[in-house]
N, CA, C and O atoms as a GROMACS GRO file, in nm:
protein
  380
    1UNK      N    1  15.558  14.305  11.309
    1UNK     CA    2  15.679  14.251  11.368
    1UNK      C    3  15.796  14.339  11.325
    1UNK      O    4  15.808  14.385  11.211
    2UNK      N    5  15.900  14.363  11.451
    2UNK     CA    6  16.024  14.480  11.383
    2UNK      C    7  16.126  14.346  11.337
    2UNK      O    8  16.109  14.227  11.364
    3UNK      N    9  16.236  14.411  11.257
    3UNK     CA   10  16.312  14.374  11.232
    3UNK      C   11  16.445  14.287  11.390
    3UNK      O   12  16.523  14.196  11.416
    4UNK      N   13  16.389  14.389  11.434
    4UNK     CA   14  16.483  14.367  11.576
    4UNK      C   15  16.468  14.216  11.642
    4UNK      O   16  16.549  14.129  11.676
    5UNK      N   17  16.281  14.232  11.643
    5UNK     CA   18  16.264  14.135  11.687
    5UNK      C   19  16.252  13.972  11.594
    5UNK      O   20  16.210  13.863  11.634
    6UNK      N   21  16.300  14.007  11.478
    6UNK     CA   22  16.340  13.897  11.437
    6UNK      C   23  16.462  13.853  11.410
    6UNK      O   24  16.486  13.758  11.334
    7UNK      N   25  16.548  13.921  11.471
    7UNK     CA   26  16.653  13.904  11.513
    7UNK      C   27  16.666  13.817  11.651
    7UNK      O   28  16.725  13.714  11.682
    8UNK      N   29  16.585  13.906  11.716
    8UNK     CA   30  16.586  13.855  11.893
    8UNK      C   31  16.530  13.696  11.858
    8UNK      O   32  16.585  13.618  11.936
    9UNK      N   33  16.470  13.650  11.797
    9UNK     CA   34  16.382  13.543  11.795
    9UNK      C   35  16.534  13.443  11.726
    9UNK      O   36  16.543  13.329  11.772
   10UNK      N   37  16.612  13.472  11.653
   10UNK     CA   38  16.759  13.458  11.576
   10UNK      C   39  16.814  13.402  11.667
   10UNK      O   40  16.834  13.281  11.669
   11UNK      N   41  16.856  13.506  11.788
   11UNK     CA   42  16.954  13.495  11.900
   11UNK      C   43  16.918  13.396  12.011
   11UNK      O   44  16.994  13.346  12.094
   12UNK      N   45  16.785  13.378  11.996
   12UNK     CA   46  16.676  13.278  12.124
   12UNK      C   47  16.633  13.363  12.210
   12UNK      O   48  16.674  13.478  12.232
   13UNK      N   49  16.531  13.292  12.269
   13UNK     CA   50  16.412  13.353  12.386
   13UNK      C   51  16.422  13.232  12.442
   13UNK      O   52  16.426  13.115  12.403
   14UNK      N   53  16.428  13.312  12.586
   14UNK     CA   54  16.380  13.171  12.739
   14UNK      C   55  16.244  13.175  12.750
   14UNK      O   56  16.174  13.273  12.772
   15UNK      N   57  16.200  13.022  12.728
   15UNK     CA   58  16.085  12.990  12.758
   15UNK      C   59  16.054  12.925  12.856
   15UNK      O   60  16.161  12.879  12.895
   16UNK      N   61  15.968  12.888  12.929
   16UNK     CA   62  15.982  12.797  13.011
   16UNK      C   63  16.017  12.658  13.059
   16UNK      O   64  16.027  12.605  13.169
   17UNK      N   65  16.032  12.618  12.922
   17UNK     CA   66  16.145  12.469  12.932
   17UNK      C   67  16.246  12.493  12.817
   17UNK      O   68  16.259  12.433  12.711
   18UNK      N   69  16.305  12.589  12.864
   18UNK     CA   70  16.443  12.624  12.821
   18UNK      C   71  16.437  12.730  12.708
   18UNK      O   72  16.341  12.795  12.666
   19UNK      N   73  16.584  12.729  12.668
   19UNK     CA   74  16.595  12.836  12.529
   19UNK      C   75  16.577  12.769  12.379
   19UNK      O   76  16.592  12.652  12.344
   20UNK      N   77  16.531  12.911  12.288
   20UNK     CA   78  16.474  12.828  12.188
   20UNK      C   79  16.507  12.952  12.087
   20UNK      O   80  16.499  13.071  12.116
   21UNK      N   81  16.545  12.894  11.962
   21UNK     CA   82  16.570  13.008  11.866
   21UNK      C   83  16.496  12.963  11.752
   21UNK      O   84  16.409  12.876  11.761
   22UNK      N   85  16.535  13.034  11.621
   22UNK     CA   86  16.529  13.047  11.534
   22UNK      C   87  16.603  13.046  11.445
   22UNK      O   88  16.698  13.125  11.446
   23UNK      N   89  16.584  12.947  11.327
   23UNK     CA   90  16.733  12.905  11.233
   23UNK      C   91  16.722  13.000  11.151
   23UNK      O   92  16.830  13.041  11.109
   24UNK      N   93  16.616  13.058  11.106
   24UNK     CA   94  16.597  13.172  10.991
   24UNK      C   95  16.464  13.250  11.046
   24UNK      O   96  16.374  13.177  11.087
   25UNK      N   97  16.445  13.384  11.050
   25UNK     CA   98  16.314  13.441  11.101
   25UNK      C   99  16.342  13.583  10.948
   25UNK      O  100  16.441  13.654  10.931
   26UNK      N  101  16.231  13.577  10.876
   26UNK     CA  102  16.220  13.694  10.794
   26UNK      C  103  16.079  13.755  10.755
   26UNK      O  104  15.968  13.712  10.784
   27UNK      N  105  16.106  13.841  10.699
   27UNK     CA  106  15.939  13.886  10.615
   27UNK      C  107  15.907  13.799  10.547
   27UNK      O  108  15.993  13.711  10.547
   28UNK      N  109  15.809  13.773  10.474
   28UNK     CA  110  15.737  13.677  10.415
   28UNK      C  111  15.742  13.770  10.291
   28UNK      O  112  15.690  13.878  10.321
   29UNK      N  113  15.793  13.768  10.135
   29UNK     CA  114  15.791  13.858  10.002
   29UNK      C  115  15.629  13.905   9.982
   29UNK      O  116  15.539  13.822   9.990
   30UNK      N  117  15.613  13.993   9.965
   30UNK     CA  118  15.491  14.068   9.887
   30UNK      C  119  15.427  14.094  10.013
   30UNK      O  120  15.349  14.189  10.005
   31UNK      N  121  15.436  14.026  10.159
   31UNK     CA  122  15.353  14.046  10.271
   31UNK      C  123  15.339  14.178  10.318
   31UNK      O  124  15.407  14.265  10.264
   32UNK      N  125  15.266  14.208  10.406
   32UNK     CA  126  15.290  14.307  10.540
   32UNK      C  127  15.407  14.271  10.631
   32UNK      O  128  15.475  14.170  10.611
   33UNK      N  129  15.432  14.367  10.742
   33UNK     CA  130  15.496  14.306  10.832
   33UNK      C  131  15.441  14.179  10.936
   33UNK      O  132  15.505  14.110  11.014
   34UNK      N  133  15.302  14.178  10.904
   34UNK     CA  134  15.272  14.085  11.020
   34UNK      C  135  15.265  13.932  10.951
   34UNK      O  136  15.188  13.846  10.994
   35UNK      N  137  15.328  13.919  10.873
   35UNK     CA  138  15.340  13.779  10.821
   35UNK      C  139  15.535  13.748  10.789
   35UNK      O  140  15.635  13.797  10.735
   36UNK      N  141  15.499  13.660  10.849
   36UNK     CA  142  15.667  13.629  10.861
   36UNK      C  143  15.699  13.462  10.858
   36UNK      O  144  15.624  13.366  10.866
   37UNK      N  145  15.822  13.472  10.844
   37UNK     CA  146  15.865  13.308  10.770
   37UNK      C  147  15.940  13.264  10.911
   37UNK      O  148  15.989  13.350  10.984
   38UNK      N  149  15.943  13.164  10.932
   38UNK     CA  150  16.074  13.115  11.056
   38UNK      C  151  16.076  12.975  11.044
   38UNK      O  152  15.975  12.906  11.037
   39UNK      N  153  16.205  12.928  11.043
   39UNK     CA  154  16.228  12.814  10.986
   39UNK      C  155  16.299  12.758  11.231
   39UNK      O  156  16.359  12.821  11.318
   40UNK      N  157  16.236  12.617  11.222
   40UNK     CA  158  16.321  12.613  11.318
   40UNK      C  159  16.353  12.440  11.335
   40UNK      O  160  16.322  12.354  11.253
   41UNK      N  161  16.420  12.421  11.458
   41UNK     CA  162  16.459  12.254  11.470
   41UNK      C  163  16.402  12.191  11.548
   41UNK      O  164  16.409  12.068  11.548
   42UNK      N  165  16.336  12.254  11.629
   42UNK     CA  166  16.282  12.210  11.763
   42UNK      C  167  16.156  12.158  11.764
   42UNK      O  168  16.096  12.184  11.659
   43UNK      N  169  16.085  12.085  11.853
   43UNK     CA  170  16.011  11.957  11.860
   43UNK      C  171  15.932  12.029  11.936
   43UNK      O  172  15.810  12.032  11.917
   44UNK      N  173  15.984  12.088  12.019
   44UNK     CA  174  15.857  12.158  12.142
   44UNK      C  175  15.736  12.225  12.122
   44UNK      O  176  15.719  12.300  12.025
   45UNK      N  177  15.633  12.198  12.225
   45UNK     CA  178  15.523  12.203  12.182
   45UNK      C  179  15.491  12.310  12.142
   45UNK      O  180  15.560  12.388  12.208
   46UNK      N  181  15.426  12.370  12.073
   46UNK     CA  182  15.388  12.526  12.039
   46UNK      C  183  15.473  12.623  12.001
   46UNK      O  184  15.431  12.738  11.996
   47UNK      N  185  15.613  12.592  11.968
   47UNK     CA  186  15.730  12.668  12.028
   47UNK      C  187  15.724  12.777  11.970
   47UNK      O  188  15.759  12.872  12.040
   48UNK      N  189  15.667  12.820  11.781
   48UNK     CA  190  15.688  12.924  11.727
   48UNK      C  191  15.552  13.018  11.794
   48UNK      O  192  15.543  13.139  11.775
   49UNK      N  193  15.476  12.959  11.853
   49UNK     CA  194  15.360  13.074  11.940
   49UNK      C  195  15.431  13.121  12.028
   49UNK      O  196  15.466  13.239  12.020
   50UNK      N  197  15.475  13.030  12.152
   50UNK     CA  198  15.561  13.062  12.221
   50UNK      C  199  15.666  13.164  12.219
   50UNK      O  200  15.675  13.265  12.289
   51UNK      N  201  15.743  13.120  12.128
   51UNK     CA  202  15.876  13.248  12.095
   51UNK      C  203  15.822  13.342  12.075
   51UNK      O  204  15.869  13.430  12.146
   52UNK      N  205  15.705  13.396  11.982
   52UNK     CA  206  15.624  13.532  11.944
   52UNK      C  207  15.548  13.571  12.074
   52UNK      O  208  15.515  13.689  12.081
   53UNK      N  209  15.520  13.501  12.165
   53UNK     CA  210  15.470  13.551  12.235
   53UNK      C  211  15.577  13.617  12.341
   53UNK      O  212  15.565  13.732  12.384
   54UNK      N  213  15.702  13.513  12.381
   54UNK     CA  214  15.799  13.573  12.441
   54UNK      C  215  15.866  13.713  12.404
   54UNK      O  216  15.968  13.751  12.462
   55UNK      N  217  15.810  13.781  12.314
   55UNK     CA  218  15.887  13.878  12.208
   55UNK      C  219  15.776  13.984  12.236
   55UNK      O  220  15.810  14.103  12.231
   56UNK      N  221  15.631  13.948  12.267
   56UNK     CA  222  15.535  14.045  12.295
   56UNK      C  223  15.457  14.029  12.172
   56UNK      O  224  15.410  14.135  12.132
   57UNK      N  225  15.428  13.910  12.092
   57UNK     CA  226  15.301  13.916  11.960
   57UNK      C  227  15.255  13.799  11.997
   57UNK      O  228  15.308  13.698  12.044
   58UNK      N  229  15.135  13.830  11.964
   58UNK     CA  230  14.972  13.753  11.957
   58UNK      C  231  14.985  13.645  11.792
   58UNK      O  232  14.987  13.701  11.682
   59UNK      N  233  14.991  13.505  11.807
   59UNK     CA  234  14.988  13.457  11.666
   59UNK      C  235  14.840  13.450  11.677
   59UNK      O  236  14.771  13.416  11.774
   60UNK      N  237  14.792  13.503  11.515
   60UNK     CA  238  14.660  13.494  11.498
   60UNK      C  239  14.644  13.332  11.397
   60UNK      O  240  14.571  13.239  11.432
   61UNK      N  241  14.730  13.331  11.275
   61UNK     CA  242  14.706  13.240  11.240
   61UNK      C  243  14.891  13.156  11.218
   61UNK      O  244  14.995  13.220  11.204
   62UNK      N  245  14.880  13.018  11.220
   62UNK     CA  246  15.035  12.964  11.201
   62UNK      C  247  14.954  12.854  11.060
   62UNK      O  248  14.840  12.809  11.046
   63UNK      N  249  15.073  12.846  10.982
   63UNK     CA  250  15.045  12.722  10.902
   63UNK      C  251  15.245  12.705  10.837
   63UNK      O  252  15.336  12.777  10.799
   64UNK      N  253  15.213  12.551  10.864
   64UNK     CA  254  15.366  12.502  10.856
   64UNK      C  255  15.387  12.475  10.706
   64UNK      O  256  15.276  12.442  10.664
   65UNK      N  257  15.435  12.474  10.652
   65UNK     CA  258  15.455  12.462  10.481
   65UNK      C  259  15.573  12.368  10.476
   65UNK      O  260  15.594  12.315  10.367
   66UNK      N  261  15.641  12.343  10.561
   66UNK     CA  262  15.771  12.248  10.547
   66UNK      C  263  15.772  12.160  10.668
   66UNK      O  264  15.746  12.206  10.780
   67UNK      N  265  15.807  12.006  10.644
   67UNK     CA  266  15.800  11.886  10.751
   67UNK      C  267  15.844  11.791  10.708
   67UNK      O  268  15.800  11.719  10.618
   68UNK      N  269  15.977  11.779  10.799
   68UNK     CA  270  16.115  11.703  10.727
   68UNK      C  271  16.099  11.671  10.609
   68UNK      O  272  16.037  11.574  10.565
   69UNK      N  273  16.152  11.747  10.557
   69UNK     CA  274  16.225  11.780  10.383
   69UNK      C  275  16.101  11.764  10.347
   69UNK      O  276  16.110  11.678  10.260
   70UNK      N  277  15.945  11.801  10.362
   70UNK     CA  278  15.874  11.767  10.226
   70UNK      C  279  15.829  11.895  10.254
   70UNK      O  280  15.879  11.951  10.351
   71UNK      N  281  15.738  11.956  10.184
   71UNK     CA  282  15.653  12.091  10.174
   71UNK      C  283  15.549  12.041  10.102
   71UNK      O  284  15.530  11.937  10.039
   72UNK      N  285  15.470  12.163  10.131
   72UNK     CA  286  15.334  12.158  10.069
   72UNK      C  287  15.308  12.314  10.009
   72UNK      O  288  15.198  12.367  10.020
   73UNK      N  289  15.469  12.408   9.917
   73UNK     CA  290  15.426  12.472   9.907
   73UNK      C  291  15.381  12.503   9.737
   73UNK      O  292  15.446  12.458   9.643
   74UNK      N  293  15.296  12.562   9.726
   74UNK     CA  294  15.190  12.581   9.563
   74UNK      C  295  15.066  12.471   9.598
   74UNK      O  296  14.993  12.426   9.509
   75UNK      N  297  15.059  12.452   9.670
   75UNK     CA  298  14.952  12.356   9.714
   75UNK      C  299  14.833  12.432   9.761
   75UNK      O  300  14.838  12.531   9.833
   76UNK      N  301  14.728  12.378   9.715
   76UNK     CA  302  14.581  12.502   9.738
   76UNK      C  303  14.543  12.472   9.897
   76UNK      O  304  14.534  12.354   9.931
   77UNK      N  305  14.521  12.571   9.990
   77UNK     CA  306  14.470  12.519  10.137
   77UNK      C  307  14.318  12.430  10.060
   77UNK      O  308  14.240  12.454   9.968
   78UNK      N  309  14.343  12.299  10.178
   78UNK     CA  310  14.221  12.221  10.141
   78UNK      C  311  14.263  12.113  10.081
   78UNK      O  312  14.195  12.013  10.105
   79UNK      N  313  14.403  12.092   9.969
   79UNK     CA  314  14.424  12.001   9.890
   79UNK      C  315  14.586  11.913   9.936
   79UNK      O  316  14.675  11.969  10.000
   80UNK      N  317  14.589  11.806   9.900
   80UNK     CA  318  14.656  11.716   9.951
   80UNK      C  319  14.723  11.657   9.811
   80UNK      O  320  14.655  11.672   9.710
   81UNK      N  321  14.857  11.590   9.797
   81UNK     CA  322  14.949  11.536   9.732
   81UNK      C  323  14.958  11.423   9.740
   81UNK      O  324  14.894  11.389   9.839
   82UNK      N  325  15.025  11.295   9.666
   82UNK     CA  326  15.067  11.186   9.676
   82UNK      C  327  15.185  11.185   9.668
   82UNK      O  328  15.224  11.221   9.557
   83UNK      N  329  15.287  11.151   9.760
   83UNK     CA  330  15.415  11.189   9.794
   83UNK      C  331  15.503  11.046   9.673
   83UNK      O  332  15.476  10.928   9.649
   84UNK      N  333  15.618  11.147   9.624
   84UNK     CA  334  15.654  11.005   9.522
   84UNK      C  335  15.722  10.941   9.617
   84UNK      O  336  15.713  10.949   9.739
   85UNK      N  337  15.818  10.853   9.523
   85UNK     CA  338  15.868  10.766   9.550
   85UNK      C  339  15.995  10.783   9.653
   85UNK      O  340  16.000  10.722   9.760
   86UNK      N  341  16.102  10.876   9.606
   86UNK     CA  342  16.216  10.953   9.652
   86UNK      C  343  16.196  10.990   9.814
   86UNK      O  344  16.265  10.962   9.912
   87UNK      N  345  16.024  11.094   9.794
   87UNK     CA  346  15.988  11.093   9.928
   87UNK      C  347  15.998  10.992  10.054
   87UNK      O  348  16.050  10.992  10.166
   88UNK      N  349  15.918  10.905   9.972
   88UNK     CA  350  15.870  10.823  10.069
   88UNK      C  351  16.008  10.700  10.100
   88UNK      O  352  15.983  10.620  10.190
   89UNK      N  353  16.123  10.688  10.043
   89UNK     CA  354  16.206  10.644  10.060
   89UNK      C  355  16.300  10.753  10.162
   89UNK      O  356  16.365  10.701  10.253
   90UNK      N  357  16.304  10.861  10.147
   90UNK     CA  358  16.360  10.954  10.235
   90UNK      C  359  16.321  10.919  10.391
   90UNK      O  360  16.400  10.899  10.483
   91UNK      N  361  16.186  10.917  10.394
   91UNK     CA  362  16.119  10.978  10.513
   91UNK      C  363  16.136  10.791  10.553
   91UNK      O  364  16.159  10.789  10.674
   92UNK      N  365  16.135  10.712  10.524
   92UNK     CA  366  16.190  10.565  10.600
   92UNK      C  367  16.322  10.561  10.619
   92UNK      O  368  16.363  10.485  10.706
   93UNK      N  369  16.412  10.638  10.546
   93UNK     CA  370  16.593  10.619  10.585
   93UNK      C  371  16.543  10.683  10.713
   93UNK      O  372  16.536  10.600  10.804
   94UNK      N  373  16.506  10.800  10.747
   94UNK     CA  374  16.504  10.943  10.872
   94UNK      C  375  16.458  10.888  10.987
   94UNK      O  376  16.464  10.951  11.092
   95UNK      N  377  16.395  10.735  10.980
   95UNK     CA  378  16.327  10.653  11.087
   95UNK      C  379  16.514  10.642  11.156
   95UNK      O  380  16.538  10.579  11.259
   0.00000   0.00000   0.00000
């Protein structure tokens, strides 16, 4: 992925039910270029395949690490958390 185009992904891409950006698009630390971070707001279906594909890249693999305010990141793929208390009071105000 160029720099450019994570910019372009910054500025938005037309997709077919409308325009869609990116709140943050960067390298991923210690990665290659083909691993990259993008933070976004949108609900739509597929949208970060979508946008990469609108840009001309193939996603081989996606995994989301953040979903409203909680993460799962230091977490081993495969393994699961018990969300405290704070959480789970958060995520019922957001109803």
């Amino acid at each position: 992925v160029s720099r450019e185009d994570l910019e372009r992904l910054m500025r938005g891409v037309d997709l077919e039910d409308g325009r869609s950006r990116a709140e943050e698009a960067s390298f991923v630390d210690g990665a290659s270029n083909h691993e990259i971070g993008i933070e976004i707001r949108s609900g739509k279906s597929q949208v970060v395949k979508r946008m990469l594909e609108a840009v001309g890249y193939q996603v081989l693999k996606l995994d989301r690490v953040m979903f409203a305010g909680l993460t799962k990141k230091d977490l081993p793929r495969g393994y699961y958390r018990h969300l405290t208390e704070q959480e789970v009071a958060f995520l019922k105000m957001s109803k």
